[in-house]
C-alpha positions in Angstrom: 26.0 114.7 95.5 22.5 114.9 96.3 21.0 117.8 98.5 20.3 115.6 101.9 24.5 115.1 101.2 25.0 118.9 100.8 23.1 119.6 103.9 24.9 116.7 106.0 28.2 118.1 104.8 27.2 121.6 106.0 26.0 120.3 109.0 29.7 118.5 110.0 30.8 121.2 113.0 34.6 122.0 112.2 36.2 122.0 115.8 39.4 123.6 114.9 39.7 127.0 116.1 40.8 129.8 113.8 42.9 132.2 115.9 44.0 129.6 118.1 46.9 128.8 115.2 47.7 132.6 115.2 47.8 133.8 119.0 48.2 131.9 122.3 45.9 130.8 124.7 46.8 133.8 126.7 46.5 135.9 123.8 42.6 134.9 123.4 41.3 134.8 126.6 42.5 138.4 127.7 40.7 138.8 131.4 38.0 137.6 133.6 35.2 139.0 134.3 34.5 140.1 137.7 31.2 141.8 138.4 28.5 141.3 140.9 26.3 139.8 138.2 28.7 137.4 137.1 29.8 136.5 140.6 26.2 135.4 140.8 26.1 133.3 137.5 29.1 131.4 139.2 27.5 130.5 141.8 24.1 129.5 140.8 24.6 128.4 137.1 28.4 127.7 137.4 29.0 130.3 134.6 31.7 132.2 133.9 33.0 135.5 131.7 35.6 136.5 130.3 37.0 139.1 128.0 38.6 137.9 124.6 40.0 138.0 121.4 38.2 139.7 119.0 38.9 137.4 116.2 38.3 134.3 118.5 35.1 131.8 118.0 33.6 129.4 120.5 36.3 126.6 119.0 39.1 128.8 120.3 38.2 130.1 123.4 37.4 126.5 124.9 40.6 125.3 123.2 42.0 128.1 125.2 39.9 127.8 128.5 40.9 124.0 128.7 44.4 125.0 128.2 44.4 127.6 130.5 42.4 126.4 133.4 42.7 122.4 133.1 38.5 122.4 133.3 36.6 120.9 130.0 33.7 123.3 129.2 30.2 122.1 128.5 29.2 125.3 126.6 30.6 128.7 125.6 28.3 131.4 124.6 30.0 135.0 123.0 28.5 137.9 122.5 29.9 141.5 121.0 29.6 144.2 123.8 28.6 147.1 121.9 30.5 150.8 122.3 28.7 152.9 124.5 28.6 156.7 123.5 29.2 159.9 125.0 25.9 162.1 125.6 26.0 164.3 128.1 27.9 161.7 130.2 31.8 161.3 131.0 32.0 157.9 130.9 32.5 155.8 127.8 32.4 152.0 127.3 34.2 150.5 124.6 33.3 147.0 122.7 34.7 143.9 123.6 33.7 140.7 122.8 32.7 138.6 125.8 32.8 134.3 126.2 30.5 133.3 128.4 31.7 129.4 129.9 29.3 126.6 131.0 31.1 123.9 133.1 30.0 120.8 135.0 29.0 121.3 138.5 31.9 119.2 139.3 34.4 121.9 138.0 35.5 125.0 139.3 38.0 127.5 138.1 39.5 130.2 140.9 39.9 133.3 139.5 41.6 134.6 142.8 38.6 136.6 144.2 
């Protein structure tokens, strides 16, 4: 195999999700997202978030969203949500990971607010 083989092997996305075997859809996407900001993204952008697995990867959570919602996503974005610590303050956050969808601006999905 020559290297410009190696790196077009590499390259070759693998679309199966990993924890999408394991768990159900409804066991990877855990909850929505409702905040001011992202009520905002929804509108303007057409952008939503949601709280998920941590295990999951993009693969699963738009295996999942499809499933879940009927839309097809353009995009998904995640990021880790980092703990939050306690100085001199009551409140703590705790990490989650977060998916952030990208649909068409045909698509909508109601999430009952």
């Amino acid at each position: 195999m020559t290297f410009k083989q190696i790196l077009q092997a590499r390259a070759k996305k693998n679309v199966t999700g990993k924890v999408i075997q394991k768990l159900s859809p409804y066991g990877i996407v855990l909850s929505p997202i409702v905040t001011e900001k992202t009520h905002k993204q929804q509108e303007s952008a057409n952008k939503y978030s949601f709280k998920i697995h941590k295990d999951a990867n993009k693969n699963d959570v738009k295996q999942a969203i499809e499933f879940l919602y009927k839309v097809h996503p353009e995009g998904v974005n995640i990021v880790n949500v980092v703990y939050k610590w306690r100085n001199q303050r009551k409140l703590v956050r705790k990490s989650y990971k977060k998916a952030i969808v990208t649909l068409s601006k045909k698509e909508k999905i109601d999430l009952g607010s």
